[in-house]
N, C-alpha and C positions, 0 to 999 in steps of 0.2 A: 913666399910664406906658406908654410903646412897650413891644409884645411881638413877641418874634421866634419865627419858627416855622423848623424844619427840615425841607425832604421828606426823607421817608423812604427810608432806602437801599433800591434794588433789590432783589425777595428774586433769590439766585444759581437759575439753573435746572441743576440737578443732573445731568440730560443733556450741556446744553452742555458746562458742566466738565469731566464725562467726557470729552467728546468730542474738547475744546482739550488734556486731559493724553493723551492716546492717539494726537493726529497726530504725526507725525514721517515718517522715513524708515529702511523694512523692508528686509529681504534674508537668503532662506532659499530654501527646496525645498519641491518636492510629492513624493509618491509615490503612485504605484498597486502597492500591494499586493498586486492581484491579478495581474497582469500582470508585475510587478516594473520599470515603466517610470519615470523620473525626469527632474526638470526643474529647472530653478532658479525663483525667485517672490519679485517685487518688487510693494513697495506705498510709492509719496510720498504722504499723505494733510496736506490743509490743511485745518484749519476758520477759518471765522472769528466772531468773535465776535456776528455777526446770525445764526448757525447753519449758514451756507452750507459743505458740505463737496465738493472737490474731489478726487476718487482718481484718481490714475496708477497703472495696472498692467501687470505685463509677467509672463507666464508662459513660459518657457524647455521646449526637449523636443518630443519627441512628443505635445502634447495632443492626445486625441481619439485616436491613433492615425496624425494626419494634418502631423506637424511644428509647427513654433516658431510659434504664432500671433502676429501682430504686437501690440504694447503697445495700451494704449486709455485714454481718460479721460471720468471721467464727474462730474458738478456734480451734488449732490444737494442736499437740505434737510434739516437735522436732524429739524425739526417730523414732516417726508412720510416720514422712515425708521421713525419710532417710531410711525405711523399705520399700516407697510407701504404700500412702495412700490414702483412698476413703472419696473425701469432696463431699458434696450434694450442687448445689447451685440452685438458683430460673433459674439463667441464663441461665446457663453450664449443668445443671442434676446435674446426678454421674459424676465425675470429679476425675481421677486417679492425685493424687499428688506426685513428689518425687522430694527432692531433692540433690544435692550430696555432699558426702562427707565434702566438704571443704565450702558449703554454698553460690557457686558464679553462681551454675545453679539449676532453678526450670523446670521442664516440667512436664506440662497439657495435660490430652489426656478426653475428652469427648467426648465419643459414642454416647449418644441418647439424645443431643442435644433437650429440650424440644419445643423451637422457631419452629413455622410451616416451612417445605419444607429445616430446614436446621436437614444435619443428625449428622456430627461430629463436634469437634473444639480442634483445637490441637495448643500448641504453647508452645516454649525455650522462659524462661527468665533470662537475666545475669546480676548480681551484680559486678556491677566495683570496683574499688579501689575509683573511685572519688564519689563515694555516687550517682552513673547512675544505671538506671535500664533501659536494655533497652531487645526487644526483638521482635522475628517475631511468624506471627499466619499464621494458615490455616485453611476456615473455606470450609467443605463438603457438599453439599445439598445431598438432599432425593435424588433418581432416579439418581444420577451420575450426569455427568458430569464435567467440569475446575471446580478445587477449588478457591473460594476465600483467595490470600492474603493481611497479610500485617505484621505493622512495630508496635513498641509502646516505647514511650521512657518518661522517668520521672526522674527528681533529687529531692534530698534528700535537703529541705528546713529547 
C-alpha cells in the first residue's frame, strides 16, 4: 500500500515576525533635552519576508546643531542586525547596528560622528506592542565635556 509523506511546515523565525509586524510607516519628533532643540522624525521601514529590511529616514530641525539634514536610506539584513552590524550613513558615519532577539530593541552607537565638534551618538530604540517607537539619544562632542541628551518618539500611521 502507497504511503504519503508531508514535509514539514517551516518552523516561523521569531525575529523575522517581529520584524514584518513592526514595518510600516512612522511619524513623531525628537528632542534635545538639553538644549531644548526639536525636530520632527520619520521612519518607512519595509521587510520582506527573505529578511531584507529597507529604512527611509528623515530627521527634521536643527540636528547636530547644524540644520535639517537631508533623508537617507539604508537596505539592511535581518540575519546582520541581530549579529550587529555596520550601517554607513551621511549623518551618523559608521554606525554599529544591532538589534535583539525578539525585535522590540535597536541600539546605535556612532564613534566618529562626521558633523564638526560632535564626536559620538549613541541611542536605545523601543518597539511597543502599540505600533510606538520611542527612544532616548546621547550625543558626545569632540574635546569632552556634558553630553547632549534627549528623547524621540514616533507612531505607526
Amino acid at each position: 500500500e502507497p504511503t504519503t509523506t508531508t514535509a514539514p511546515e517551516p518552523e516561523a523565525d521569531p525575529l523575522l515576525e517581529a520584524a514584518l509586524a513592526a514595518a510600516g510607516v512612522y511619524t513623531g519628533s525628537w528632542t534635545n533635552t538639553t538644549f531644548g532643540s526639536t525636530g520632527a522624525a520619520g521612519l518607512t521601514m519595509t521587510v520582506t519576508d527573505d529578511g531584507g529590511i529597507s529604512m527611509d529616514w528623515d530627521l527634521g530641525g536643527g540636528v547636530f546643531g547644524v540644520g535639517d539634514p537631508d533623508a537617507e536610506q539604508q537596505s539592511l539584513n535581518i540575519a546582520a542586525l541581530a549579529a550587529g552590524n555596520i550601517v554607513t550613513t551621511a549623518l551618523f558615519g559608521d554606525m554599529a547596528v544591532k538589534v535583539s532577539d525578539d525585535f522590540t530593541t535597536l541600539t546605535l552607537d556612532a564613534e566618529n560622528v562626521p558633523a564638526a565638534g560632535i564626536q559620538a551618538f549613541r541611542a536605545t530604540i523601543t518597539w511597543s506592542d502599540d505600533g510606538a517607537i520611542t527612544g532616548t539619544y546621547v550625543v558626545e562632542f569632540e574635546g569632552g565635556g556634558a553630553p547632549a541628551e534627549g528623547t524621540f518618539e514616533m507612531t505607526k500611521g
